[in-house]
GUKOL-779804 format. One record per residue (C-alpha): x, y, z. Coordinates in steps of 0.1 Angstrom, whole numbers, padded with zeros to 4 digits, always signed. Layout:
XYZ
...
This chain:
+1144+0348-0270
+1128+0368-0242
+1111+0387-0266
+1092+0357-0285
+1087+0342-0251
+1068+0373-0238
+1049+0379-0269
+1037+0341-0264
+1025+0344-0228
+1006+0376-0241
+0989+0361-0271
+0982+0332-0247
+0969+0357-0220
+0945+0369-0248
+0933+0339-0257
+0924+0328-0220
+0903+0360-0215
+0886+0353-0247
+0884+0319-0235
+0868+0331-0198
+0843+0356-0218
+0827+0326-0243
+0822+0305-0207
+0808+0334-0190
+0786+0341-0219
+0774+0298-0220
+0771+0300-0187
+0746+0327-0185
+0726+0312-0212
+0725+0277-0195
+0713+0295-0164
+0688+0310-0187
+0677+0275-0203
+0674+0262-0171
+0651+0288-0156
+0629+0285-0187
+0630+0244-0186
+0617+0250-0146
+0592+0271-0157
+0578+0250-0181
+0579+0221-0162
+0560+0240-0130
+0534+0250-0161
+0531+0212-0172
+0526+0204-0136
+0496+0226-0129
+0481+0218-0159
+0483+0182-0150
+0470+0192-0112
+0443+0211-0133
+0431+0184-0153
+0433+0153-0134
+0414+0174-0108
+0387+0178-0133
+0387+0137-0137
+0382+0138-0104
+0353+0159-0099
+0338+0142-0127
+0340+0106-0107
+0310+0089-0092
+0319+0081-0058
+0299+0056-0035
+0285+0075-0002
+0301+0050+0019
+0340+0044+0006
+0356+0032+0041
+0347-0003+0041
+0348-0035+0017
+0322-0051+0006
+0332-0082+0034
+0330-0056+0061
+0369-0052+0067
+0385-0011+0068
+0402-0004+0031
+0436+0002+0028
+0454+0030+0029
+0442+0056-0002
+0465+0052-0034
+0496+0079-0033
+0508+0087-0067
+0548+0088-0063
+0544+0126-0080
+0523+0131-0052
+0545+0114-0026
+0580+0134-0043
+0560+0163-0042
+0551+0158+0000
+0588+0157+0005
+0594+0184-0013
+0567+0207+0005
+0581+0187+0041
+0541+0175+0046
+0537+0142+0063
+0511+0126+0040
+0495+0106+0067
+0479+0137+0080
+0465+0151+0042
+0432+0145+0035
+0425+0131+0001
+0399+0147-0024
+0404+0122-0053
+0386+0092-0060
+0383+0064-0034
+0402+0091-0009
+0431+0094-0033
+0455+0118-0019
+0459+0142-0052
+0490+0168-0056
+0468+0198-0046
+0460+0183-0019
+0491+0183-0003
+0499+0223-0013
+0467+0228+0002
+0477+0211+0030
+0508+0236+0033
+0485+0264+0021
+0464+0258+0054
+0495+0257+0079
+0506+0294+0069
């Protein structure tokens, strides 16, 4: 009985370590897929950064943007909430960026430029 008992554990021991090799092997390739999904997403991101950019630098802008029409200060410039995420990601208090988009709307680059100019 011993016998059967210890060939068992062995055949079971097998199995495990083929078991362990298959998740190592899956787990590796998820890293992989994940690296590559990051990648692609950073690529999707500049070429969104690129192209609204471009929008923007194609705008007509009045010479004076500050003030209403009945006198009163504007609001606050529009934040994207990509631009906002991307703020907190970076650590940059927004308030202090200076916006480059339309109407003073503070644009993505502008906060990495903002970092970019701290280092």
């Amino acid at each position: 009985m011993a016998k059967k008992t210890d060939k068992a554990l062995k055949s079971l021991q097998k199995d495990v370590a083929k078991l362990q090799k298959q998740n190592d092997k899956l787990t590796k390739a998820l890293e992989e897929m994940c690296e590559d999904q990051a990648e692609a997403l950073r690529e999707v991101r500049d070429l969104l950064a690129e192209r609204l950019t471009v929008r923007d630098t194609n705008s007509i802008e009045p010479a004076e943007a500050d003030h209403s029409p009945d006198g009163k200060a504007e609001e606050e410039p529009e934040i994207t909430e990509a631009t906002q995420r991307r703020a907190k990601e970076l650590g940059v208090d927004i308030s202090d960026v200076k916006g480059t988009g339309s109407q003073g709307r503070v644009l993505v680059k502008d906060v990495e430029a903002a970092v970019d100019g701290e280092r």
